[in-house]
LOTIFI-136808 format. One record per atom (N, C-alpha, C): x negated, z negated, y negated; residue in one letter. Coordinates in steps of 0.05 Angstrom, whole numbers, m for minus. Atoms other than C-alpha are relative to their C-alpha. Example, Ala and Ser with C-alpha at 12.3 -4.5 7.8 and 13.67 -1.06 7.14 Angstrom:
# residues 2
{site {m18, 0, 24}, "a"}
{site {m246, m156, 90}, "a"}
{site {m18, 0, m24}, "a"}
{site {16, 1, 24}, "s"}
{site {m273, m143, 21}, "s"}
{site {15, m14, m22}, "s"}
# end
This chain:
# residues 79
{site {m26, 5, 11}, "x"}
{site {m2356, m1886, m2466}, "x"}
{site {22, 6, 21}, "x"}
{site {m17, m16, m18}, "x"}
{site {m2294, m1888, m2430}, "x"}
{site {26, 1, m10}, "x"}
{site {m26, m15, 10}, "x"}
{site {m2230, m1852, m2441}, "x"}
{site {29, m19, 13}, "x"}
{site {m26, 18, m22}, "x"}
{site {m2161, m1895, m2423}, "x"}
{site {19, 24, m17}, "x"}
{site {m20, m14, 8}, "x"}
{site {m2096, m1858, m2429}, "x"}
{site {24, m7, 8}, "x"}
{site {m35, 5, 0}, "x"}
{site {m2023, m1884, m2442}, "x"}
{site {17, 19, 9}, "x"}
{site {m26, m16, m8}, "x"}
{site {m1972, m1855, m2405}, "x"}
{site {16, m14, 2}, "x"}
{site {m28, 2, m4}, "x"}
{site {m1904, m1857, m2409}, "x"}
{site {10, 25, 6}, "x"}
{site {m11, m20, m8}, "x"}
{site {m1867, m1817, m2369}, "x"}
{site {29, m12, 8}, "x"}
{site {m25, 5, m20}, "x"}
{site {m1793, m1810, m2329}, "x"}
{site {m1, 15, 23}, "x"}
{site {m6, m8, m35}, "x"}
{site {m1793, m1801, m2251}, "x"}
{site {18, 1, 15}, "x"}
{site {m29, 4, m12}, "x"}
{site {m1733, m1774, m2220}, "x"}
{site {m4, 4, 28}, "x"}
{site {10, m2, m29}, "x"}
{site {m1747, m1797, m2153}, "x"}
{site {19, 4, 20}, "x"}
{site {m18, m7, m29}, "x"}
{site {m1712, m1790, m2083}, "x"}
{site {m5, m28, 14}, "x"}
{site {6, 22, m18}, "x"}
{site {m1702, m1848, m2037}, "x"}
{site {m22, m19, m4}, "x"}
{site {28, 23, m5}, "x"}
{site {m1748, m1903, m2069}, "x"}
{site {12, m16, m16}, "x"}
{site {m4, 16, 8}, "x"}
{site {m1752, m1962, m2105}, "x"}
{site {m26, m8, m17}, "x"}
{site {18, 9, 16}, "x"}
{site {m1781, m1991, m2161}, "x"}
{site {m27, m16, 9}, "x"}
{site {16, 20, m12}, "x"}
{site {m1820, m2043, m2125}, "x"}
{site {m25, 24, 18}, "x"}
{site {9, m30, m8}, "x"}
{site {m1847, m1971, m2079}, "x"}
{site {m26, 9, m15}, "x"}
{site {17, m9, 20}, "x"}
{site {m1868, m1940, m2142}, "x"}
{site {m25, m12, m11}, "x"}
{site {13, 20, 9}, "x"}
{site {m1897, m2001, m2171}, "x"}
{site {m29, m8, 23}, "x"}
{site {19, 1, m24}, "x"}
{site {m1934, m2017, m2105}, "x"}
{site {m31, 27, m1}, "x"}
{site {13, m20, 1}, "x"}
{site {m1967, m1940, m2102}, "x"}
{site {m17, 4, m23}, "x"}
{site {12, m6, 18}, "x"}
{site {m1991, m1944, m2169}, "x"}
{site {m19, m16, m14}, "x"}
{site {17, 18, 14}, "x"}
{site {m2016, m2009, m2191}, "x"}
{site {m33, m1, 9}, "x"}
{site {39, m6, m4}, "x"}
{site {m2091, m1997, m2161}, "x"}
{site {m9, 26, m25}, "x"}
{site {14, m25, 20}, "x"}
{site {m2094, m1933, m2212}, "x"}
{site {m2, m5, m30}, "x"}
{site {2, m8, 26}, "x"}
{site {m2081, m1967, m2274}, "x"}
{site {1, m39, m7}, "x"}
{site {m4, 29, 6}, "x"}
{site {m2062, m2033, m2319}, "x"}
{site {33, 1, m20}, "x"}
{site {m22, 4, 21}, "x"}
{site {m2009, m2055, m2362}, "x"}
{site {30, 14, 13}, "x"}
{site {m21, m12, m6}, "x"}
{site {m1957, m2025, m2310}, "x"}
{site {25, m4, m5}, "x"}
{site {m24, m1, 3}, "x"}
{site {m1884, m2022, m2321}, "x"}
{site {18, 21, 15}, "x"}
{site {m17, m23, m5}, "x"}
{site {m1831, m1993, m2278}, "x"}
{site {34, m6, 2}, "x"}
{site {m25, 7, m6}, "x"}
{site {m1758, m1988, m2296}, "x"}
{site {19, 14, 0}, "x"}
{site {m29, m13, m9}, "x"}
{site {m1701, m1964, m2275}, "x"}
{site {20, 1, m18}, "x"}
{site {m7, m11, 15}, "x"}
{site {m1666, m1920, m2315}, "x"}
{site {29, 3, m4}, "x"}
{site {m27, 2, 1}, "x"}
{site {m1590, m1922, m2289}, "x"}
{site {2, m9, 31}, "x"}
{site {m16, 23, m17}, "x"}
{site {m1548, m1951, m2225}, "x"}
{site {m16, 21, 31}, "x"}
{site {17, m11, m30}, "x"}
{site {m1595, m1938, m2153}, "x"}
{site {26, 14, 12}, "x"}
{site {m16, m20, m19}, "x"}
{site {m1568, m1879, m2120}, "x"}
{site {m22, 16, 12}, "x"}
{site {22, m21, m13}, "x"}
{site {m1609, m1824, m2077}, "x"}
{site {m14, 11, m21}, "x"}
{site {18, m3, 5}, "x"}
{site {m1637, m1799, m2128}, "x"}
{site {6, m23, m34}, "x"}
{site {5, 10, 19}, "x"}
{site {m1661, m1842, m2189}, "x"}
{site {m16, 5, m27}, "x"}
{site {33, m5, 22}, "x"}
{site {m1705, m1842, m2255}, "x"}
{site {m6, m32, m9}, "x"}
{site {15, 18, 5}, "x"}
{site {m1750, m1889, m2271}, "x"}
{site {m21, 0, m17}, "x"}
{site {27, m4, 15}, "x"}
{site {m1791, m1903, m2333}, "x"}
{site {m18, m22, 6}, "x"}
{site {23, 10, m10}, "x"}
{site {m1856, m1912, m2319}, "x"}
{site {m25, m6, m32}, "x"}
{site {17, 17, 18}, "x"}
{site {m1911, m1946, m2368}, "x"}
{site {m30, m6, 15}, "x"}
{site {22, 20, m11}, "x"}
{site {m1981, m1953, m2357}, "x"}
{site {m25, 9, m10}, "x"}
{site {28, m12, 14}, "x"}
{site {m2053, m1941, m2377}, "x"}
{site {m20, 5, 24}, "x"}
{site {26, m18, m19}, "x"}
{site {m2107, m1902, m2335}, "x"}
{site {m13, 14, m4}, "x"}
{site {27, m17, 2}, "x"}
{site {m2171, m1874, m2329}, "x"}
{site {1, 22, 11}, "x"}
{site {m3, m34, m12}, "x"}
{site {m2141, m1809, m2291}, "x"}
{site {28, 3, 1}, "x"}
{site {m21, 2, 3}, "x"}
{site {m2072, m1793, m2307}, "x"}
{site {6, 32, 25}, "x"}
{site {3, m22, m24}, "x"}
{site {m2087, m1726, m2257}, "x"}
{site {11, m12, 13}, "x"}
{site {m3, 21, m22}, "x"}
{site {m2086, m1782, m2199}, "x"}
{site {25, m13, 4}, "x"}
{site {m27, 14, 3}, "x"}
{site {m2026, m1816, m2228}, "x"}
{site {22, 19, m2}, "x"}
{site {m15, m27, 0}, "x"}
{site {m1987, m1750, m2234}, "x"}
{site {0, 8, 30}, "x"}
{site {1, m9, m28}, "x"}
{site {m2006, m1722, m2167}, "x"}
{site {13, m20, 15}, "x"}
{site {m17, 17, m18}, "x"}
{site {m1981, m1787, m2134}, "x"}
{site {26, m5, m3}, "x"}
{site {m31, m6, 1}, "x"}
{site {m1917, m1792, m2165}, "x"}
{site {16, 23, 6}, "x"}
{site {m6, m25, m20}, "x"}
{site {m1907, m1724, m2147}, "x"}
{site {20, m6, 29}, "x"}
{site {m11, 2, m29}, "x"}
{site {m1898, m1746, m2079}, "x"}
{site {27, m17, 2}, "x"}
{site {m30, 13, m1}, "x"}
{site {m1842, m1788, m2097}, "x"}
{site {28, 16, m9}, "x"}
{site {m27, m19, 9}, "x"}
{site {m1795, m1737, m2141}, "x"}
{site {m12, 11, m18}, "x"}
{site {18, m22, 16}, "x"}
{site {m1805, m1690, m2201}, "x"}
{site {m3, m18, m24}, "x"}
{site {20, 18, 24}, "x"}
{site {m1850, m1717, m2273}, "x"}
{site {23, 7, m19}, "x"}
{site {m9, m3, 26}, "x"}
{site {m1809, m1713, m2336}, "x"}
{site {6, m18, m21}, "x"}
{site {m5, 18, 29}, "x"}
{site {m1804, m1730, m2404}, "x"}
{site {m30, m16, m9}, "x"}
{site {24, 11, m10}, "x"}
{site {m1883, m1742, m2396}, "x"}
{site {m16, m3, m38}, "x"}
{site {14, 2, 26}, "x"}
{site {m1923, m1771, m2464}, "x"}
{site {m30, m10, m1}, "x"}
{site {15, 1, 0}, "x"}
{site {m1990, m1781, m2466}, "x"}
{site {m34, m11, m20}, "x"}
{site {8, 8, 34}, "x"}
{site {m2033, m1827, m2523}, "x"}
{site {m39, m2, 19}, "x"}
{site {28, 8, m10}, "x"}
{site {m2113, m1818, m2511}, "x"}
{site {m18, m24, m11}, "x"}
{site {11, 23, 14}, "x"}
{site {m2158, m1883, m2526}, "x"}
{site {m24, 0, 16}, "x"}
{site {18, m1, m15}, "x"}
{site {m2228, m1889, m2525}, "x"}
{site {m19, m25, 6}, "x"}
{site {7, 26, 0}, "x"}
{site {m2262, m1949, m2505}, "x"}
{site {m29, m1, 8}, "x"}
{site {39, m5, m7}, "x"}
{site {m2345, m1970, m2500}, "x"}
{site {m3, m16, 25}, "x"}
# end
């Protein structure tokens, strides 16, 4: 059996871009979505949308962009 897990989160990043984010992540998951939350400045937030089999992986890498918040989490289990 395998486990998928919905996240939705908000990423208040530093110097990036949606397209960036989008880029870095779409190998870790499906159903991605990333949008921009108010008017591009240095730092931004961006909700993020997506389903994956390690949300660890997808956490740790956004990391490197700015800090996780507002993070939700729906587990689903699939055969």
């Amino acid at each position: 059996m395998i486990t998928l897990y919905v996240l939705d989160f908000v990423l208040h990043a530093r110097n990036s871009s949606p397209k960036a984010i989008r880029n870095s992540l779409a190998e870790f998951g499906t159903d991605l979505t990333v949008a921009e939350c108010q008017e591009p400045q240095e730092h931004s937030n961006y909700k993020i949308s997506m389903v994956t089999e390690d949300p660890t992986l997808v956490f740790d890498l956004c990391s490197q962009f700015g800090r996780i918040r507002s993070v939700k989490i729906q587990e689903n289990s699939r055969i």
